[in-house]
N, C-alpha and C positions, 0 to 999 in steps of 0.2 A: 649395678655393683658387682655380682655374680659374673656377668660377663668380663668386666676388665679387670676382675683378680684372675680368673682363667686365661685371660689375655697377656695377663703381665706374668704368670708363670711360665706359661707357649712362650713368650719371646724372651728372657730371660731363661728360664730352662735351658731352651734348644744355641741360644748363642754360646751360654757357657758351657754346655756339653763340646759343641765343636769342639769352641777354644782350647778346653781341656785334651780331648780328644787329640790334638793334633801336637800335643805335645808328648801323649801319654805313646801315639803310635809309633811317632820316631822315638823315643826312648825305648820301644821296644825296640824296632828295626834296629840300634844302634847296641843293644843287648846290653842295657844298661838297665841296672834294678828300679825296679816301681814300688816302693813301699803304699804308698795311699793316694788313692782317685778320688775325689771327692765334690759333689755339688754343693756349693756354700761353704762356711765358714762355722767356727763354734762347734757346740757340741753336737754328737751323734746321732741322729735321727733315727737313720734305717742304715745298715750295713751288712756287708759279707764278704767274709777271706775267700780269696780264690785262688790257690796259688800262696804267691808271697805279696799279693798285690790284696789290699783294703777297700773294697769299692762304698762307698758311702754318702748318704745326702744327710745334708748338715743344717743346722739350726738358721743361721742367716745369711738369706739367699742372693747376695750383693756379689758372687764370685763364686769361685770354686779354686782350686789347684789339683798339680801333682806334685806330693813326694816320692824324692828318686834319692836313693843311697846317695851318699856322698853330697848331697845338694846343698845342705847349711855352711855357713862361714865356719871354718876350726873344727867338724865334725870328726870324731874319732870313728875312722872306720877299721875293722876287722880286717885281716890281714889276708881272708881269702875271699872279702868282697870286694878288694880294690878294683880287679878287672871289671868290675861292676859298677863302680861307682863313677857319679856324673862327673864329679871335677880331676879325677884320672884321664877322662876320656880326651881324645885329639881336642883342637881349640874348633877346629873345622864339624867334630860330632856335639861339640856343644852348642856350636850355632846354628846346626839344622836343628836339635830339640828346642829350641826356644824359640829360635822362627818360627818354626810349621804350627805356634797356637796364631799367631796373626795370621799368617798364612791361610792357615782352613777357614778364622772367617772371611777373607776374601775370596774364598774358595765359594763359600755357603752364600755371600751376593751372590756371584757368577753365575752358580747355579739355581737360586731363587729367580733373580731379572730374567733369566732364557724362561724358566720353565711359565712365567707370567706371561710374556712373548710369546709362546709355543702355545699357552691356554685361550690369551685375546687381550690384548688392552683395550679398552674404552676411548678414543681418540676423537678429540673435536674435528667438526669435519668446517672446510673454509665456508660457511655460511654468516652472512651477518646478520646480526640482530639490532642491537640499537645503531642508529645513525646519530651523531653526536652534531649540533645545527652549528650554523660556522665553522664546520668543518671542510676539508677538502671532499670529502666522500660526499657528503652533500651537497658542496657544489659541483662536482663532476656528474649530481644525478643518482649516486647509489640506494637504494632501498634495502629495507628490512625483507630477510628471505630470499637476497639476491644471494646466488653462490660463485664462488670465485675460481674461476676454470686453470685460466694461466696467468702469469705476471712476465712480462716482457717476451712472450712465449714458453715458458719452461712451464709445464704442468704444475698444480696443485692440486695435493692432495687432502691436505692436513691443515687445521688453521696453525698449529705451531709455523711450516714454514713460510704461511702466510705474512707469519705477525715481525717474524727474524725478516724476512726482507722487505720488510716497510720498516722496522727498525734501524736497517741497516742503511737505505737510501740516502737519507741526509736532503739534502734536496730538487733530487734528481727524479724526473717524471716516471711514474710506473703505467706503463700501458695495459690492463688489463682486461680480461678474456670474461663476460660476465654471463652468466645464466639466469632468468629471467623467464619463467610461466612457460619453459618448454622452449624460448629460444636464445637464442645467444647475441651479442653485440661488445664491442669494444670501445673501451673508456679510458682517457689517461686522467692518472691521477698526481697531482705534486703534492706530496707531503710536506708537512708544518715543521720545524724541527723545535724540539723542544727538551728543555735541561731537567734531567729530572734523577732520583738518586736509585740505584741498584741494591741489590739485597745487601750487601757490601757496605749500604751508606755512602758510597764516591756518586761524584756527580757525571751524570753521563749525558751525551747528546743523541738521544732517538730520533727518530721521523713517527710521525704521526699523521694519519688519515680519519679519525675521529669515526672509527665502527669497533664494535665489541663481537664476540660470536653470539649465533643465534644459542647455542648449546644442545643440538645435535647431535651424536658420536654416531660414529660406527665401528665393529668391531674388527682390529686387524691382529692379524693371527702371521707368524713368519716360521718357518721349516727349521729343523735343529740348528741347521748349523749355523743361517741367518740368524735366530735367535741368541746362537750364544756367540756371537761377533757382537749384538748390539746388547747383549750384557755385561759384557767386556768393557764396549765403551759406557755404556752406563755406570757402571763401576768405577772405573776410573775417573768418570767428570765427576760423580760424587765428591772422592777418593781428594780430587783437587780440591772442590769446593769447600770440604771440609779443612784441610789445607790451610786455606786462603782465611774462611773465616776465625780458626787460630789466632793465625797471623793481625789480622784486621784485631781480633779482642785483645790481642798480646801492645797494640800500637794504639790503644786505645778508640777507633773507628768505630766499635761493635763494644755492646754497651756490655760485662762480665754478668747481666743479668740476663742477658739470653740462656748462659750454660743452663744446664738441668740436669737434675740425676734422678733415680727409681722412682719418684713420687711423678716426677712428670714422664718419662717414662709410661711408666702405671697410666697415666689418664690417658697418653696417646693410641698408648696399643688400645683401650676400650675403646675409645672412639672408633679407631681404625677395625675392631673385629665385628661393632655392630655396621660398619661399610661393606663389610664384606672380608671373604678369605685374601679375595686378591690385595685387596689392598691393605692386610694384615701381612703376607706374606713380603709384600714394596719394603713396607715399614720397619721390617725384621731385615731385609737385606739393606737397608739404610742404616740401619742400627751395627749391625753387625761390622759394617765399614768404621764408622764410627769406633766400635770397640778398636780395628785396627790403628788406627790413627791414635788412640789413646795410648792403646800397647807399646808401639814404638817411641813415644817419647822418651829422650832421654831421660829418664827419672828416678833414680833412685828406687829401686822395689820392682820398679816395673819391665818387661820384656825388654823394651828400647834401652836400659841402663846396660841389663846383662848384653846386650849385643854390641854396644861401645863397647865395654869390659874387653869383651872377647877380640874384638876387630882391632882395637891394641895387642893385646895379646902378640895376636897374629902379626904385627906389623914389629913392636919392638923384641918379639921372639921370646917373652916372658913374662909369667902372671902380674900382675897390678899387687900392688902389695896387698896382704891382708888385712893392717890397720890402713888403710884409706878406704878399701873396699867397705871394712864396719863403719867407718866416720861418715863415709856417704853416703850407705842405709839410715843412719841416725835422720840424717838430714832430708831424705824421700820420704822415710816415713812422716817429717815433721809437713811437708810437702802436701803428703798424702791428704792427710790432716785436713788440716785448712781448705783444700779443695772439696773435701766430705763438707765441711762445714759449710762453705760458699754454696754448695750445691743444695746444700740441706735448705739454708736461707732462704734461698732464690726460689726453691718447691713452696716451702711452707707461706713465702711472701705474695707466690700467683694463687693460694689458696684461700689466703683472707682477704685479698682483693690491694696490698698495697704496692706492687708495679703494672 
C-alpha cells in the first residue's frame, strides 16, 4: 500500500509538474505575467510568493495549472498590465504558451525511453521454449532451448523480430538458421496462417509456427544518440497507438470500460514500482504520452480547445467571439464531467470485481 501511494505521487507529481512547467516557462520567455503555479487543485496546502508569481501545492492532486494575468474570459485588467497580459499577447505567443505543456510531456517520454535505452532493457532473446504439437515447428523438428540464429539469412537477435516476421509471412516458407547444443543446422519452416484479433479487436491474419519464448533476456544497452532516435520512435508508435485506440472507443470497437483514471492509475504505477525503477519510469513516459493526447483534444477547458480558438484566430484574423467562447466552456466542462464520472465507474467497477 505504502509503495503505490509513493508511486502514484512520483508519477502524477512529476507529469504534472512538467506539464505545468512548460507552460509556466514560455509565459515567461514570452514576458507575460504568472500570477499562480500550482500542483493540484482546491485549497492551499503549501505555498510561497516569489516575485509576483504564487507557487503552491494544492488539496487535490488530479492537475495542477497556471495563472497568467489576463487569462480568464472578460478579465478586467489594469491598464499597465496589459503588456503583460495573456490575451493582449500575439495569437502566435499564445499558442507557444499553451502548447509547450503537451509539449514538455512528450519531451519527458523522449527523454524517459532514451535514458531506459542508455540504462538496458531486458529483451527476450530468440530462444524457444514450448513447442506447440501439430504445429509446423514441430514438424520441421524444432525443440525447446533451440535458438534461432537467422530467418531467410538476416540475423536474429531479439525474439520480437523473430515473432514480427513469422507474423508477417503469411504462408510463405521460412528457412531457418538454428542452434542446437553448440552446433548449428538449417530448417525450413511453413507457417499456419491463422485469423486472430489485435489489441484493436480487428481481425487479423498471422502466420504461425506454434513456439513461444524460452524467457531468457539479455541486456541491451544503445549509446545516446541511438537511444534517443529509438525513443523518438517509441514515442511516436505510442503517440499513434494511443490515437488509434481513441478512435476504435470513439467507433465503438474498444469497449469505454477500458478508459481509466487515478484509481487505476494508482494500482499501475504500484505494481510497476514494486517491478522495478525501470519499469516505473516506461510507465510514466507511457502516461505522460497519454496526458499529451488527452490535452490536445478539442475540448472545451482543455489545451486542444484553446489551440483551435487560436489557430482561427489566426486564420480568420480575429478573436472568436466571447459569448461563444463562455457557451463552449459551459459545455467542456459538462464534458469534463461525465468523463470524471465514467472514469470514476470504470476504477471503482475493476475494484469490486464487476467488469
Amino acid at each position: 500500500m505504502i509503495t503505490t501511494i509513493i508511486a502514484t505521487v512520483i508519477v502524477l507529481g512529476v507529469l504534472i509538474f512538467v506539464h505545468e512547467l512548460g507552460h509556466f516557462l514560455m509565459a515567461k520567455k514570452s514576458k507575460v505575467g504568472v500570477v499562480t503555479f500550482s500542483l493540484g487543485f482546491g485549497p492551499k496546502l503549501l505555498g510561497k510568493k516569489i516575485g509576483e508569481t504564487q507557487y503552491r501545492v494544492s488539496l487535490i492532486p488530479l492537475g495542477g495549472y497556471v495563472k497568467m494575468i489576463g487569462e480568464e474570459l472578460g478579465e478586467k485588467i489594469p491598464p499597465e498590465l496589459l503588456a503583460r497580459s495573456f490575451s493582449h499577447q500575439p495569437v502566435g505567443k499564445r499558442l507557444g504558451i499553451v502548447f509547450a505543456g503537451p509539449f514538455c510531456n512528450f519531451l519527458f517520454a523522449v527523454v524517459a525511453f532514451a535514458a531506459v535505452f542508455m540504462v538496458g532493457m531486458p529483451t527476450l532473446l530468440p530462444e524457444v521454449g514450448e513447442v506447440k504439437p501439430d504445429y509446423p515447428a514441430q514438424q520441421a523438428g524444432l525443440l525447446k532451448d533451440d535458438r534461432i540464429l537467422e530467418v531467410n539469412g538476416a540475423p536474429i537477435k531479439r525474439w520480437e523480430e523473430l515473432a514480427k516476421i513469422i507474423h508477417d509471412s503469411g504462408h510463405r516458407p521460412l528457412l531457418l538458421k538454428v542452434e542446437r547444443e553448440k552446433r548449428t543446422f538449417q530448417v525450413s519452416v511453413t507457417p499456419r496462417v491463422s485469423t486472430q484479433k489485435n489489441i484493436f479487436g480487428d481481425e487479423v491474419q498471422v502466420g504461425l509456427i506454434g513456439i513461444s519464448p524460452s524467457g531468457n533476456f539479455f541486456i541491451e544497452r544503445f549509446d545516446p544518440f541511438t537511444a534517443t532516435y529509438k525513443a523518438l520512435a517509441q514515442s511516436w508508435r505510442i503517440t499513434e497507438l494511443t490515437v488509434i485506440s481513441i478512435v476504435k472507443i470513439i467507433e465503438g470497437k474498444i469497449s469505454a470500460k477500458t478508459i481509466g483514471g487515478p484509481i487505476l492509475i494508482a494500482q499501475l504505477a504500484g505494481q510497476q514500482a514494486k517491478a522495478g525503477a525501470l519499469s516505473l519510469v516506461i510507465f510514466m513516459a507511457v502516461i505522460s504520452i497519454n496526458l499529451v493526447i488527452l490535452n490536445v483534444l478539442p475540448i472545451p477547458v482543455l489545451d486542444g480547445w484553446h489551440l483551435l480558438i487560436f489557430l482561427i484566430e489566426a486564420i480568420i484574423g480575429k478573436p472568436v467571439s466571447l459569448k461563444l467562447r463562455e457557451r463552449a466552456q459551459q459545455v467542456g466542462i459538462f464534458i469534463i464531467i461525465l468523463l470524471i464520472l465514467l472514469v470514476i465507474y470504470n476504477d471503482v467497477s475493476r475494484i469490486v470485481g464487476t467488469q
